[in-house]
N, C-alpha and C positions, 0 to 999 in steps of 0.2 A: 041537370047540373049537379055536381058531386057538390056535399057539406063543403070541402075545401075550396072550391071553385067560390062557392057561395063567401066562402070569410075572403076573398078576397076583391069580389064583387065590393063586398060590403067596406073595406079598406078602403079602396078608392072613391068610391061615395061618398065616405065622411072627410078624402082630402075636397072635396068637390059639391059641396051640399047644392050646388046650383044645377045640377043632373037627376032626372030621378029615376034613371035606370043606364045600362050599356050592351049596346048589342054583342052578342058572343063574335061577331068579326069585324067591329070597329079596331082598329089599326090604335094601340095603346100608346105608345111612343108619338108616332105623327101627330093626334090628337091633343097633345101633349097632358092626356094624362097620367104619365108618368115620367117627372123628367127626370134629367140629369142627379139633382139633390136628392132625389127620391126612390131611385134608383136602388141605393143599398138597403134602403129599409125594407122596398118591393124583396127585393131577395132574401132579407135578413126572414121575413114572413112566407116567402116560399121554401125556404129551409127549416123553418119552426112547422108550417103545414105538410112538408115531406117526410121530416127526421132525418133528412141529410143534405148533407153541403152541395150544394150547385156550383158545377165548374163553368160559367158563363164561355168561358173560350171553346169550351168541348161541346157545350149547349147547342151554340150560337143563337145571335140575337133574336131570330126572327121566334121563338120558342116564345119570346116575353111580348113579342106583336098584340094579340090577341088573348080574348078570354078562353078562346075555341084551341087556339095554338095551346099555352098555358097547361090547358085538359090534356089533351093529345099526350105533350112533353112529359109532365108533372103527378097528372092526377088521376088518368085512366087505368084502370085495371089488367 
């Protein structure tokens, strides 16, 4: 798991203190943890963890599904 991966593991843990951990292909949306209102903060922190802007339309959504998608899209080398 990349540092980045990891701050964001850790983001959603602290909206969720009743979890104590996420598997890398639980389904982040359906689960709903990450909803709607949460939404642009999850991005506003994967654009602070990338150093650039995420085009969500060009992305598309299934990129933000998972922790393992997330890596792939975001964070892999």
């Amino acid at each position: 798991m990349t540092d980045a991966l990891e701050h964001v593991t850790a983001w959603l843990l602290a909206r969720h203190p009743d979890l104590s951990g996420i598997d890398p292909d639980d389904d982040l949306i359906e689960s709903r943890l990450i909803d709607s209102l949460g939404f642009l903060e999850f991005l506003a922190l994967i654009e602070r963890l990338t150093g650039r802007p995420v085009d969500v339309e060009a992305t598309g959504i299934d990129c933000f599904r998972s922790l393992s998608n997330l890596d792939r899209a975001f964070f892999a080398a």
